[in-house]
C-alpha positions as CSV (number, residue, x, y, z in Angstrom):
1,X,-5.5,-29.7,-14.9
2,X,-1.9,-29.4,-14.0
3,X,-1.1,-30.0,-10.6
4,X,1.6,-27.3,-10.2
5,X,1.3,-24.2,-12.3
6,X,5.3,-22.8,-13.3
7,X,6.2,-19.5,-15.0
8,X,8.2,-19.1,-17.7
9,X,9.8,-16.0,-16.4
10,X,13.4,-15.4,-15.7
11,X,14.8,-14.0,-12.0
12,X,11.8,-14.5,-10.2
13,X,11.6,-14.6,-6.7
14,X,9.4,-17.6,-5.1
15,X,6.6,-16.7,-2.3
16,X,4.4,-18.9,-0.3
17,X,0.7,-18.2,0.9
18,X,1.9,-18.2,4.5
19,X,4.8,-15.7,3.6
20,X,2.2,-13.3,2.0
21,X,-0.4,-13.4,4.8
22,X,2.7,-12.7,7.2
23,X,3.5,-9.7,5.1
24,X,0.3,-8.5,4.5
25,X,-0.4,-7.9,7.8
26,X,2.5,-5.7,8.3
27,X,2.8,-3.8,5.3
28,X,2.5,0.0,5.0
29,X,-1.2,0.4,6.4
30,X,-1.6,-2.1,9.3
31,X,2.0,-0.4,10.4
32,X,0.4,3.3,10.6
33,X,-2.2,1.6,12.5
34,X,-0.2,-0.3,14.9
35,X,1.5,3.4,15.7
36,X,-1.8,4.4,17.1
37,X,-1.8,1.7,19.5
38,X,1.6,3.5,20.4
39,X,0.4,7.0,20.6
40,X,-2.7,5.6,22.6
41,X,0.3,3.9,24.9
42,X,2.0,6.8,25.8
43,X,-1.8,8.4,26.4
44,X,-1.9,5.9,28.9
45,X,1.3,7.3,30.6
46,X,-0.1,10.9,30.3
47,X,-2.9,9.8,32.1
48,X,-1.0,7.9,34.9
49,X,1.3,11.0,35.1
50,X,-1.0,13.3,37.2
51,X,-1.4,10.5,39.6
52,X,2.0,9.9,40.4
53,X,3.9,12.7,42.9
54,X,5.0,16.0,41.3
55,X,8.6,16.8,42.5
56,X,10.1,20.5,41.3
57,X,13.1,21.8,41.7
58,X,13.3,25.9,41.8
59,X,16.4,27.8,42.0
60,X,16.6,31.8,42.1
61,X,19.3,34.7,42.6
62,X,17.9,38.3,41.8
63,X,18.9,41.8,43.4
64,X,16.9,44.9,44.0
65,X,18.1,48.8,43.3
66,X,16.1,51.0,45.4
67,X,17.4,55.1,44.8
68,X,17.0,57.9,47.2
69,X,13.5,58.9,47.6
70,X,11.5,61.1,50.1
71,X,8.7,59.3,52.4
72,X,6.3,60.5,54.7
73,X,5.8,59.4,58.3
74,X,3.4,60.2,60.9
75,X,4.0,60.4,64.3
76,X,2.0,61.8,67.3
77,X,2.4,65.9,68.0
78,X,5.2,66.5,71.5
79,X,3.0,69.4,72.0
80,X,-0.7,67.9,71.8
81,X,-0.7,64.3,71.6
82,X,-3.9,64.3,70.6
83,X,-2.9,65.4,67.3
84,X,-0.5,64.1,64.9
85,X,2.3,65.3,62.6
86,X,3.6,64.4,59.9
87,X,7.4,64.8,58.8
88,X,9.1,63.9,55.6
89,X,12.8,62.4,55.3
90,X,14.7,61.3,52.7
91,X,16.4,57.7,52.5
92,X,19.5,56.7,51.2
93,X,19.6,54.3,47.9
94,X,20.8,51.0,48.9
95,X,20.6,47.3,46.7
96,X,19.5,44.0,48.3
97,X,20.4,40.2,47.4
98,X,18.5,37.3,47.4
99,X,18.7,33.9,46.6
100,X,16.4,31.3,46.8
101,X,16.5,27.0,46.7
102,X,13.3,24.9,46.9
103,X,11.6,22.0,46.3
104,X,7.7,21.6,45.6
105,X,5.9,18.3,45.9
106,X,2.5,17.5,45.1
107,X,0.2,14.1,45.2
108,X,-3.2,14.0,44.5
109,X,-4.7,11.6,47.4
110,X,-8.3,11.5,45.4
111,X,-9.6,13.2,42.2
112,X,-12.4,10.9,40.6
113,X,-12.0,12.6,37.2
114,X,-8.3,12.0,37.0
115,X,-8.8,8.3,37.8
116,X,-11.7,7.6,35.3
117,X,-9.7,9.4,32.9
118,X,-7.1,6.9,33.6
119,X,-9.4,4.3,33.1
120,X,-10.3,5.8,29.8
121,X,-7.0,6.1,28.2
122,X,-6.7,2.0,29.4
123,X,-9.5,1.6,27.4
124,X,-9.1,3.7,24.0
125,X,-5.8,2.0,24.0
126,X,-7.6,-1.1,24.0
127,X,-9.7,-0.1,21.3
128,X,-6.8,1.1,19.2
129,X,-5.1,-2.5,19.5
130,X,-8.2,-4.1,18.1
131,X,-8.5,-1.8,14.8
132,X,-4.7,-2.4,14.4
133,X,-5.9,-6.4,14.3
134,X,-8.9,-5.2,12.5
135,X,-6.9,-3.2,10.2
136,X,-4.6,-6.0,10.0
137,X,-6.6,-9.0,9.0
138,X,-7.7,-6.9,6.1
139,X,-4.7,-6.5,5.0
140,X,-4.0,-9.8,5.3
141,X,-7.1,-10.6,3.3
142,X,-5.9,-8.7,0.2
143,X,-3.0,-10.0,0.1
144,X,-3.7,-13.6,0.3
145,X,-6.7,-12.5,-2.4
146,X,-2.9,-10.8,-4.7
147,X,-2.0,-14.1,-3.8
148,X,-4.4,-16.5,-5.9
149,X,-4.8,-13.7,-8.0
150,X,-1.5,-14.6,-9.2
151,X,-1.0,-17.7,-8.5
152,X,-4.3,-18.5,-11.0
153,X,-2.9,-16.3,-13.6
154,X,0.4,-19.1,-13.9
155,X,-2.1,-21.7,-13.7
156,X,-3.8,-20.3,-16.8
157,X,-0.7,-20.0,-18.4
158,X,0.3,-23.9,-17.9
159,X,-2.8,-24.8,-19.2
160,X,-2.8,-22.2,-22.5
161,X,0.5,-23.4,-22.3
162,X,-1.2,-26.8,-23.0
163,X,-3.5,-25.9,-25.9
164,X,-1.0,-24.2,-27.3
165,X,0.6,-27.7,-27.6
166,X,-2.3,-29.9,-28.4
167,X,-2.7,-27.2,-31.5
168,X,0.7,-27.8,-32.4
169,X,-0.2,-31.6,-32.5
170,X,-3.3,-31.0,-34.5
171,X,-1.1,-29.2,-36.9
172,X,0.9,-32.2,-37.3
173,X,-1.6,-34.6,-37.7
174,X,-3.2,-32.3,-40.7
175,X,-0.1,-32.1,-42.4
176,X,0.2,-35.6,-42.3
177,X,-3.3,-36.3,-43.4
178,X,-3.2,-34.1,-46.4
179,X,0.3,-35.2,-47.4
180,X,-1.6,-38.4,-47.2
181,X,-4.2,-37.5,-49.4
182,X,-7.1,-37.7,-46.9
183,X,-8.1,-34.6,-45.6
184,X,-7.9,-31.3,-48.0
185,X,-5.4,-28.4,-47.5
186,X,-8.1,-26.3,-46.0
187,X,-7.4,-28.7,-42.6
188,X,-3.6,-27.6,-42.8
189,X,-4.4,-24.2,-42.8
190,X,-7.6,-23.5,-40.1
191,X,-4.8,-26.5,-37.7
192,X,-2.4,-23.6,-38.2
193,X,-4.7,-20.3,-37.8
194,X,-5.9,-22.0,-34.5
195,X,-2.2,-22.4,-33.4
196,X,-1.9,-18.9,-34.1
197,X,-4.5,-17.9,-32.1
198,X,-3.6,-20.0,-29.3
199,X,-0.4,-18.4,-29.2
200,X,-1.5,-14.8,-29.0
201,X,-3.6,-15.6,-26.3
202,X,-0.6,-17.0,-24.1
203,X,1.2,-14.1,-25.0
204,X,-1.4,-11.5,-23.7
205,X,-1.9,-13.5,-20.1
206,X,1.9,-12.9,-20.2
207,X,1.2,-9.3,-19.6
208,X,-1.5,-10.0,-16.8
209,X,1.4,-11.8,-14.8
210,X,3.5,-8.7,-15.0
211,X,0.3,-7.0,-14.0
212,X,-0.7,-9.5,-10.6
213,X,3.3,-9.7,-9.5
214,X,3.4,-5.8,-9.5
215,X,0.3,-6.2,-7.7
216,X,1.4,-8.4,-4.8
217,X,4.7,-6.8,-4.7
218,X,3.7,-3.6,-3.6
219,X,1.2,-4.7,-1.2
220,X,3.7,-6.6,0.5
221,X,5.8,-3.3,0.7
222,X,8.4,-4.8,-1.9
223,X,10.1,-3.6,-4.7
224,X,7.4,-2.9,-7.4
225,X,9.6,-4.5,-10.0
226,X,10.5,-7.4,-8.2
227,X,9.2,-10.6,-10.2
228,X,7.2,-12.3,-7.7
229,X,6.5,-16.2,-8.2
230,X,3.7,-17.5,-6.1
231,X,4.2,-20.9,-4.6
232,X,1.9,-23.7,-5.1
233,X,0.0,-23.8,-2.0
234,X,-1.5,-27.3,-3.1
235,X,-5.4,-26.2,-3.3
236,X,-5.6,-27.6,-6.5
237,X,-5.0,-31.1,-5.6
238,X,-7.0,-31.5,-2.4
239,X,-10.7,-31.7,-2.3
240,X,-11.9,-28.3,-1.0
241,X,-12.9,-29.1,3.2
242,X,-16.9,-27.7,3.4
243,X,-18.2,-24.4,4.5
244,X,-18.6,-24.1,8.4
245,X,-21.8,-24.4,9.8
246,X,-23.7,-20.6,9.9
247,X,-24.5,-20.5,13.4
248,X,-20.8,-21.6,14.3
249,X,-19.8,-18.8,11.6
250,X,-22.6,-15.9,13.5
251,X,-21.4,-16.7,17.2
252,X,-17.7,-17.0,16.4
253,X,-17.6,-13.2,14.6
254,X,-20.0,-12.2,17.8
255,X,-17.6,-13.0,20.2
256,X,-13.9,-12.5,18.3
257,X,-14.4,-9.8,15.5
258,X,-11.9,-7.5,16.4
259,X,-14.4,-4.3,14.9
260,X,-16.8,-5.7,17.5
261,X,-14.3,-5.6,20.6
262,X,-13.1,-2.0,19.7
263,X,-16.7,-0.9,19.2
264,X,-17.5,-2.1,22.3
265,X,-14.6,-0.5,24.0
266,X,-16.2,2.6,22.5
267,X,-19.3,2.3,24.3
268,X,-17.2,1.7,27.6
269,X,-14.9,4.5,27.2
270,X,-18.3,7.0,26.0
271,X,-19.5,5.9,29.8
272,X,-16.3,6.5,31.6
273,X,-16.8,10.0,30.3
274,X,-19.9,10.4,31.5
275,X,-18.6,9.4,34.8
276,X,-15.9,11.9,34.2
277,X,-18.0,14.8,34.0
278,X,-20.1,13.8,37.1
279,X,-17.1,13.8,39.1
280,X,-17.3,17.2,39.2
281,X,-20.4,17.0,41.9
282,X,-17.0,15.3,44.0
283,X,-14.5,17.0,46.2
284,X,-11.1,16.6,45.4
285,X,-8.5,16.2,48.0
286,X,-4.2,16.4,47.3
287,X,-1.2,17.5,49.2
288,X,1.6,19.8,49.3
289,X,5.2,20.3,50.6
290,X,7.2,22.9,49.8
291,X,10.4,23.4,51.4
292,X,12.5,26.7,50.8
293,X,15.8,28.1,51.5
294,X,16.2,31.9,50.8
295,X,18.4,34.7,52.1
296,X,20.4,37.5,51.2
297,X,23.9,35.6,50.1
298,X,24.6,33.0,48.1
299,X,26.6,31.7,51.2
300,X,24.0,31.4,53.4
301,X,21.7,30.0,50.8
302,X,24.0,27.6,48.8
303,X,27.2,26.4,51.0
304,X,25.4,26.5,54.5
305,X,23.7,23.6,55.6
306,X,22.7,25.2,58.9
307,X,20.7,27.6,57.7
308,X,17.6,29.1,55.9
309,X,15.5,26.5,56.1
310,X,11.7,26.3,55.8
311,X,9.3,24.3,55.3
312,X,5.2,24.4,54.6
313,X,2.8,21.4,54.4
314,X,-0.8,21.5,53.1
315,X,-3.6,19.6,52.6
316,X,-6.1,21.2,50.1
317,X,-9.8,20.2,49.5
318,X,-11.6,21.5,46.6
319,X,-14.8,21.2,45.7
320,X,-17.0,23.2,43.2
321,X,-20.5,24.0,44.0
322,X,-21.6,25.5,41.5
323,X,-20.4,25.9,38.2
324,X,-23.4,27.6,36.3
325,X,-24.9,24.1,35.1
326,X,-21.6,23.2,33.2
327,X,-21.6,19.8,34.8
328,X,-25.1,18.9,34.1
329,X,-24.3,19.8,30.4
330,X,-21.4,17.9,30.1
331,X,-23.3,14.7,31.8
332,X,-26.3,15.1,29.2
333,X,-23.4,15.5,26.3
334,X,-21.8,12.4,27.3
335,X,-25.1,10.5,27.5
336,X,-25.5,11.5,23.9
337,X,-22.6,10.1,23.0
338,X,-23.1,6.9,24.5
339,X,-26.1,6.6,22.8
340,X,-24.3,7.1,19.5
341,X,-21.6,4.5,20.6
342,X,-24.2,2.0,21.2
343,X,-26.2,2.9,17.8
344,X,-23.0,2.2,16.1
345,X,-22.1,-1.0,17.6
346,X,-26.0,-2.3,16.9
347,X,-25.3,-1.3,13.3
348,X,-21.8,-2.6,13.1
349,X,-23.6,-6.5,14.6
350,X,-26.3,-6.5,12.0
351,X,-23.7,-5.8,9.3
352,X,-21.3,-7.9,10.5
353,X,-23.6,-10.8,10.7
354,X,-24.9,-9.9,7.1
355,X,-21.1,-10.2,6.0
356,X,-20.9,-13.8,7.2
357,X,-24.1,-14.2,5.9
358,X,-22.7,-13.5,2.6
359,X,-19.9,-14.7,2.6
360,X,-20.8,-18.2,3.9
361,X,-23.4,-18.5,1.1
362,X,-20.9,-17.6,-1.2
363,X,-18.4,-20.4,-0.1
364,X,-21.3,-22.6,-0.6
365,X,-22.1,-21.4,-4.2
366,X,-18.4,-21.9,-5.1
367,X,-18.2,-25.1,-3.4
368,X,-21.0,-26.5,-6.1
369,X,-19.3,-24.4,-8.9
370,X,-16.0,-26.3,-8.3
371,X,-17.5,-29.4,-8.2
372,X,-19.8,-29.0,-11.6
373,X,-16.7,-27.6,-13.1
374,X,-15.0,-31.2,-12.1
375,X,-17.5,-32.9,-13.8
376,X,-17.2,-31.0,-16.8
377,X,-13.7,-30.8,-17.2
378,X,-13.9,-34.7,-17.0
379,X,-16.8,-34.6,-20.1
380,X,-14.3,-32.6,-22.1
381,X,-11.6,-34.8,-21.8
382,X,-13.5,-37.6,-23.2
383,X,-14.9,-35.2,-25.7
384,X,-11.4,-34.1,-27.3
385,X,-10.0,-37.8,-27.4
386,X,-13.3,-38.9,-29.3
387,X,-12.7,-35.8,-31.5
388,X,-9.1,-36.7,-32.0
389,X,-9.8,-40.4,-32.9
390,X,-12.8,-39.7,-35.7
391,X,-10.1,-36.8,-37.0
392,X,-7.4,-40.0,-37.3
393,X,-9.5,-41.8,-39.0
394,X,-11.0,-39.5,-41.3
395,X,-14.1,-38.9,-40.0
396,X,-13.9,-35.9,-38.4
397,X,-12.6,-32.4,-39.2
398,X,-10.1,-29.6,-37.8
399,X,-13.3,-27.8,-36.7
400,X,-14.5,-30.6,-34.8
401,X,-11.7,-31.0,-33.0
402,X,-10.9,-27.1,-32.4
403,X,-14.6,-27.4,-30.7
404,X,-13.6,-29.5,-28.2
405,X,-9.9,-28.2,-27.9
406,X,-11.6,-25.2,-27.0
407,X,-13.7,-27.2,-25.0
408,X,-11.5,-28.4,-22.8
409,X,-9.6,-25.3,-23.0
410,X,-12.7,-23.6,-21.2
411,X,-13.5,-26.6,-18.9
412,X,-10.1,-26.2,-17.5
413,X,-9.9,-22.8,-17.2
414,X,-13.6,-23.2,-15.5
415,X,-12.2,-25.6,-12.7
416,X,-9.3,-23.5,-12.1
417,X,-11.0,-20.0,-11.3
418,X,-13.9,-22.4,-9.4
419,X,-11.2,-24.0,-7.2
420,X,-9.3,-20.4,-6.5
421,X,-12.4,-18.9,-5.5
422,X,-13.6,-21.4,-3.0
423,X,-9.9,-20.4,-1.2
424,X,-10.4,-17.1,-2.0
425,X,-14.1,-17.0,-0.3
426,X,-13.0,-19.2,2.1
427,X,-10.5,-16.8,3.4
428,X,-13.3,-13.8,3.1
429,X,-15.7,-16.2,5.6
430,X,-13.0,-16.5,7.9
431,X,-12.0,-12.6,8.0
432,X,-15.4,-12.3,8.3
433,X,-15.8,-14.4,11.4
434,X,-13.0,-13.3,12.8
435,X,-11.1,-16.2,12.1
436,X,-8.4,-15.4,9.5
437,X,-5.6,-15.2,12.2
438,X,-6.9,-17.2,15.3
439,X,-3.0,-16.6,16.6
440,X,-3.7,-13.0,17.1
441,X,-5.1,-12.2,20.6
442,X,-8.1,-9.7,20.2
């Protein structure tokens, strides 16, 4: 087989495995996920927010109209005192001023709910960072799957690429038998109908190439018509490594699958709201300040420093007794839902391990395939010289030697798809385990 698969395209653009799993992991999706870890960051801040002191600034200048109008006052009789009279009298219309300049602070000294919630946000942001990786090293995964995709479909190529020339030899050799007088004009023509058909096959994998580079391209958030070239990542000249043990396969996806970890955060942040909603059985304690300046000028209020000052300090405990059962709902609600949390995390670990499961038997199956295809890739070889040889001396035929052309043809196409899909199960064992990038912290 060759060792390093070209294309015959014009202005393409070279790309290495490394270069697409570094882009895969960033294109459009894991990007929309890694700006929910953001959003779940500023969450965080929210949350903090109501811990930290609340300072207010409040500022105020108004005026009150007041017309003439009658009022009624009572006051006790001259004559009897122990009687009263009443006498009305009319006041004048007059207009007030006031301004007003204060400050309002606030800090909550303990509220159990607003520090749990805290806690929470900590920990859905948490969760959000591990379905960014998890969203991440699947996208990784399809890209490096784009990858061999493509860079098997110029592999094919080379070796069609090949046939196509050892049916051009073929031809040759009939010609020169039957101008020779050995071999009849029928060997001529099936030499050349097999060239024919060697080349139309070439020319329709051409077509897949276009199809895998448009493929990879836009996966990696490129152009769509940019002519991508994968780089031989030099699989096909080493000797595949063997599968990983399964139980070192099971306890490393246990312990770093990123799905795992944010599932598990789940489960944490379904019992911090159960302990939210209990924290209504707890009095909450805070503290106030307010200081004030008010009058009836802006003078006095604004430019006078010696003046109008006041100031009131509180300490406030609140605590609900009852709230009509509310809380007891709300703790039974949350209970529920960490029961749900934990169902789904038991399901997600029995599937999970069935992934590896499958994948790592897979690995395994391709391992053999690539190796059987070896072998029989070898056998051809020797089959098409033999073939050639009899042909040469006349004791063979076109036909025979078309059969093992087509022989080999196969055999190498065999080893070819074997050897890319150990690497491409390979990868799927390791995304699996949780493996793919062991750089990224989960």
């Amino acid at each position: 087989m060759p060792a390093s698969p070209a294309v015959t395209t014009d202005a393409t653009t070279p790309i290495s495995l490394d270069e697409a799993r570094k882009l895969g992991r960033n294109n459009a999706t894991a990007i929309q996920a890694l700006l929910d870890v953001e959003v779940a960051e500023q969450d965080v801040r929210v949350s903090r927010s109501a811990l930290l002191p609340q300072l207010s600034l409040g500022a105020s200048a108004g005026k009150t109209w007041a017309g003439k109008s009658i009022r009624v006052t009572t006051a006790p009789d001259p004559a009897d005192p122990t009687r009263a009279i009443t006498k009305e009298y009319q006041t004048p219309s007059y207009s007030i001023a006031s301004y007003d300049l204060g400050l309002t602070l606030t800090q909550i000294l303990y509220d159990r709910a607003r520090f749990k919630q805290l806690e929470q946000s900590g920990v859905l942001r948490d969760v959000e960072k591990n379905q960014a990786l998890e969203e991440a090293d699947t996208s990784e995964l399809e890209a490096i799957r784009r990858f061999f995709v493509l860079f098997r479909t110029q592999a094919t190529l080379q070796v069609l690429e090949a046939t196509v020339k050892r049916s051009e030899e073929q031809l040759d050799r009939a010609r020169a038998l039957f101008q020779a007088g050995r071999v009849g004009k029928n060997e001529e023509i099936q030499a050349l109908v097999n060239l024919g058909n060697d080349r139309i096959t070439f020319t329709d994998t051409l077509s897949q190439l276009v199809t895998d580079q448009t493929q990879l391209a836009i996966w990696l958030a490129r152009p769509g018509t940019e002519a991508l070239q994968a780089s031989d990542p030099g699989v096909l000249q080493a000797e595949p490594a063997p599968a990983p043990g399964m139980d070192t396969a099971l306890a490393q996806a246990r312990e770093h699958r990123a799905l795992l970890v944010a599932l598990q955060g789940q489960v944490r942040s379904a019992e911090l709201q159960r302990a939210i909603a209990r924290a209504e059985y707890v009095p909450r304690l805070s503290a106030r300040g307010d200081y004030s300046r008010g009058g009836p000028s802006a003078e006095a209020v604004f430019t006078e420093p010696r003046l109008q000052h006041s100031f009131i300090g509180s300490v406030q405990l609140t605590w609900d007794l009852f709230n009509g059962f509310a809380t007891d709902a709300q703790t039974k609600r949350a209970e529920a839902n960490i029961r749900r949390a934990q169902v789904v995390l038991e399901q997600s670990v029995r599937e999970i391990e069935a992934q590896v499961r499958s994948a790592h038997r897979s690995l395994e199956a391709q391992l053999e395939a690539a190796r059987l295809s070896a072998q029989n890739r070898e056998a051809a070889v020797q089959g098409l010289k033999l073939a050639e040889e009899r042909f040469r001396a006349g004791a063979g035929s076109t036909l025979e030697v078309r059969d093992a052309q087509l022989s080999l043809t196969q055999a190498e196409l065999s080893l070819l798809e074997n050897r890319i899909d150990v690497e491409i199960a390979r990868f799927t064992l390791l995304r699996a385990m949780g493996a793919l990038s062991p750089g990224e912290s989960k």
